[in-house]
Each structure stands twice: as structure tokens, then as C-alpha cells.
PADRENVEX-66162 format. One line per 8 residues: number of its first residue (from 1); their letters; for each residue x, y negated, z negated of C-alpha. Coordinates in nm, 3 decimals, always signed. Each point is the difference from the previous one (the first is absolute). Layout:
% residues N
NUM> A> X/Y/Z  ...
% end
This chain:
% residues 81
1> XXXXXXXX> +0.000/+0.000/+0.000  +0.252/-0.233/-0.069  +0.262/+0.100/+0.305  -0.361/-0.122/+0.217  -0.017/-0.317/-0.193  +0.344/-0.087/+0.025  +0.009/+0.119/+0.401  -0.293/-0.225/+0.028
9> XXXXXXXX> +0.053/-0.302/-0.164  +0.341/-0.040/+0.149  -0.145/+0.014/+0.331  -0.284/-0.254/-0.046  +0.283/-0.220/-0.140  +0.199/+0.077/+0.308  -0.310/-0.052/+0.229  -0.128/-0.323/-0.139
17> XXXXXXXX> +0.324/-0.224/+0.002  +0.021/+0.163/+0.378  -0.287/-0.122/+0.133  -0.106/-0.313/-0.290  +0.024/-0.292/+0.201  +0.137/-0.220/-0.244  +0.310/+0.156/-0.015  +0.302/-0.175/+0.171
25> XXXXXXXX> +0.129/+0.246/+0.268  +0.371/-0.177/+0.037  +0.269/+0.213/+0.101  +0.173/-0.014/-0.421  -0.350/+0.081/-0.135  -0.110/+0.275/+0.211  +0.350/+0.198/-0.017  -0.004/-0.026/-0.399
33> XXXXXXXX> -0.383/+0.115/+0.018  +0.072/+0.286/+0.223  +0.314/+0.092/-0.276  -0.175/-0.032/-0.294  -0.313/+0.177/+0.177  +0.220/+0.288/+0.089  +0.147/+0.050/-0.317  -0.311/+0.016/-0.177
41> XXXXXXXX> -0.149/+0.251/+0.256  +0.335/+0.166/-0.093  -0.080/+0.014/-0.376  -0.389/+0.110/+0.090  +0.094/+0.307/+0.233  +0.328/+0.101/-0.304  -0.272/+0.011/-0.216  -0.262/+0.232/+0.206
49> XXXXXXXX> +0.274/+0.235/+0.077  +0.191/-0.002/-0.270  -0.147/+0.341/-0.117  +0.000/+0.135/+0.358  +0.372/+0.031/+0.104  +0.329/+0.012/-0.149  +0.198/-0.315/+0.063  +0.355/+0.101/-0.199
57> XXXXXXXX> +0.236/-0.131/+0.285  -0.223/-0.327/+0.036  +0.217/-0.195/-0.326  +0.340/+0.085/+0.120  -0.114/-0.085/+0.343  -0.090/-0.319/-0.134  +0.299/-0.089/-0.211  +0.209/+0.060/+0.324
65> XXXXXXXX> -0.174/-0.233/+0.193  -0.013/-0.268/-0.268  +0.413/+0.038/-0.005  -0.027/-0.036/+0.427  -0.155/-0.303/+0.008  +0.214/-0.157/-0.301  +0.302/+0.042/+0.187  -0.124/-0.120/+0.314
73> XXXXXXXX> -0.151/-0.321/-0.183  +0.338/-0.009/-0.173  +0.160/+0.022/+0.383  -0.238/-0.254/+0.187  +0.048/-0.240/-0.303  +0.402/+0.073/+0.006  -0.031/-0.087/+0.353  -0.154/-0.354/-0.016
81> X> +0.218/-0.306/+0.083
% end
């Protein structure tokens, strides 16, 4: 019941600020929208599943990618004149 509920409310959240027409569809607002939207779609679907598979390899995989893209901020920001 509550996997539903979540599911649903972060797609009427997701649906709404889509298509509200108030909202200010500049380039900046839309790509942090579409992040944040993601990651909370990310959170909902974790959450359904979490009981269905086995996802062991998933925090190593992410601690290796968090180390990737430190040293290639480090390297674009070493690079800077």
C-alpha cells in the first residue's frame, strides 16, 4: 500500500510541475527539475524493489564512480588557466 502511494504521489508531483503553466521552463530550471525529478523517481522505484532483487554490487559500484568523477573534477579544475 505504501510502495503505490509513494509510486503515485511522486508521479503526480512529476506530472504537475511538467505540464503547470506557471512554471518557468528556462533552460537552468528545467535541467535541475528533470535532476531532482529523476532522483526522486530513483528513490520511489529503490523502494518498490527493494525486496525484489539483490543489489550487493550496486554500493561498491557506486563508491567507484563517486572516486571517477572526483578525479576528473580534480583534473578539469587542475586544468583551468
Amino acid at each position: 500500500m505504501v510502495k503505490e502511494a509513494a509510486f503515485k504521489v511522486a508521479s503526480f508531483v512529476f506530472i504537475y510541475f511538467l505540464l503547470s503553466s506557471n512554471y518557468d521552463y528556462s533552460t537552468e530550471y528545467l535541467h535541475m527539475f528533470i535532476v531532482i525529478s529523476l532522483m526522486f523517481l530513483g528513490i520511489a522505484a529503490g523502494y518498490c524493489l527493494r525486496n525484489l532483487f539483490s543489489f550487493t554490487y550496486i554500493s561498491k559500484t557506486i563508491m567507484i564512480t563517486i572516486y571517477l568523477l572526483l578525479f576528473f573534477l580534480g583534473l578539469d579544475i587542475g586544468l583551468n588557466e
